[in-house]
C-alpha positions in Angstrom: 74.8 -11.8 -14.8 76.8 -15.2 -15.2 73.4 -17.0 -14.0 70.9 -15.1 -15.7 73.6 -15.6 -19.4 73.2 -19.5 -18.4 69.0 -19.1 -19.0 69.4 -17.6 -22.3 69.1 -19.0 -25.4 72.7 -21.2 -25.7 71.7 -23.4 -29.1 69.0 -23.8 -31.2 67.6 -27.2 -33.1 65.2 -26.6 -35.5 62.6 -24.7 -33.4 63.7 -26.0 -30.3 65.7 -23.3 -28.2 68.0 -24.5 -25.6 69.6 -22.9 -22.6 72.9 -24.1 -21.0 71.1 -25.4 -17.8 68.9 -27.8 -20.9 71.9 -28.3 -22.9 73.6 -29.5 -19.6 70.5 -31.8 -18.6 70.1 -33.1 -22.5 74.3 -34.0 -22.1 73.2 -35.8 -19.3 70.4 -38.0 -20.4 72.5 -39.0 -23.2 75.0 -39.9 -21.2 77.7 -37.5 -21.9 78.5 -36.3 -18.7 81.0 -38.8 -17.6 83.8 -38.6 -15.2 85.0 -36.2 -12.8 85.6 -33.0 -15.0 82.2 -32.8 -16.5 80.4 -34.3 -13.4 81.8 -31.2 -11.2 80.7 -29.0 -14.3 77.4 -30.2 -14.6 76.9 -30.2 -10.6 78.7 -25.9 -10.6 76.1 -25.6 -13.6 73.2 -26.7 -11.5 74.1 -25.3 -8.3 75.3 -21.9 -10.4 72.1 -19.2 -9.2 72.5 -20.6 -5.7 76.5 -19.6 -5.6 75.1 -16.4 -7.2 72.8 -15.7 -4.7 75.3 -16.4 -2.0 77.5 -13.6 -3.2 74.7 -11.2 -3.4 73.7 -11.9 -0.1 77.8 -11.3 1.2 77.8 -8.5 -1.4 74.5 -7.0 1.4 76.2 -8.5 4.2 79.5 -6.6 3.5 81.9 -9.5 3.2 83.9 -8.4 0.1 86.3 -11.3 0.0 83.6 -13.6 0.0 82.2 -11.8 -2.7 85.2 -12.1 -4.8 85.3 -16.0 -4.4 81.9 -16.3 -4.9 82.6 -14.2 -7.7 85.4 -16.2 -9.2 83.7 -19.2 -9.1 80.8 -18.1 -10.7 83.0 -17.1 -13.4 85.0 -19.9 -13.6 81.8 -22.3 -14.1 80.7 -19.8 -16.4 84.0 -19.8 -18.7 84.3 -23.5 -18.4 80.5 -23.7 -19.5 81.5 -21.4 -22.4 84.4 -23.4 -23.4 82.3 -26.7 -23.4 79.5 -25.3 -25.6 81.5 -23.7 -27.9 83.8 -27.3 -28.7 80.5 -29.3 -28.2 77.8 -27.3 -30.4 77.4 -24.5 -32.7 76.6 -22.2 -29.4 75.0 -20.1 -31.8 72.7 -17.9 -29.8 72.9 -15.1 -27.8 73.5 -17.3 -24.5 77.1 -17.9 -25.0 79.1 -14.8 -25.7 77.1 -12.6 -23.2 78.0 -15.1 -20.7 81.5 -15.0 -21.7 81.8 -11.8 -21.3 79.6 -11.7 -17.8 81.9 -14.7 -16.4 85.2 -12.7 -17.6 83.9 -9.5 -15.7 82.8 -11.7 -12.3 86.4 -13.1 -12.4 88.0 -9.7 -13.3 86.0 -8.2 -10.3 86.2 -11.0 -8.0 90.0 -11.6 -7.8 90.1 -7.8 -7.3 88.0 -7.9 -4.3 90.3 -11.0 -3.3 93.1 -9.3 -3.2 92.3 -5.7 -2.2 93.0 -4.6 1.0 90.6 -4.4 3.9 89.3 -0.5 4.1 88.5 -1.8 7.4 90.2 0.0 10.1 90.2 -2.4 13.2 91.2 -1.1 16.9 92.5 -3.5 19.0 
């Protein structure tokens, strides 16, 4: 959900509707993405729907921990996105607060599959 909230509608100008994959790339071209904090955001930004897909595919391969980080770091990028738009724009669409609220689940949920024990029984 985090990745699919990043391709909505994040701010508008005039006509022009911009997603936070666009703002991200726009950030960039002006030269705003400078040093290590925003670098690493805008790379987690880009790389976002592949770490999605990643813990869909250990969501099908039943590797629950995995899930969780995978999870928790979709979050994070998606709560740090969040955070960014809403000090750097208006964030005035529809974009932002559902992905709020998608990253804040995907961290909720991950952590818990982090820290849950296995219901794995394993003979030795």
């Amino acid at each position: 959900m985090v990745a699919a909230a990043a391709a909505l509608p994040w701010h508008r100008s005039g006509e022009v509707e911009r997603s936070a994959f666009e703002l991200a790339r726009a950030a960039d071209s002006l030269g705003l993405v400078t040093g290590g904090p925003r670098r690493l955001l805008f790379v987690c930004l880009a790389v976002l729907p592949l770490v999605a897909a990643l813990a869909l595919a250990a969501a099908v391969a039943d590797r629950p921990r995995v899930v969780g980080v995978m999870s928790c770091i979709v979050g994070g990028v998606g709560l740090a996105s969040v955070a960014v738009a809403a000090w750097a724009t208006d964030a005035s669409e529809v974009g932002p607060p559902v992905a709020a609220v998608a990253a804040f689940v995907a961290v909720s949920c991950g952590t818990s599959l982090v820290l849950r024990r296995s219901s794995h029984v394993r003979h030795h």
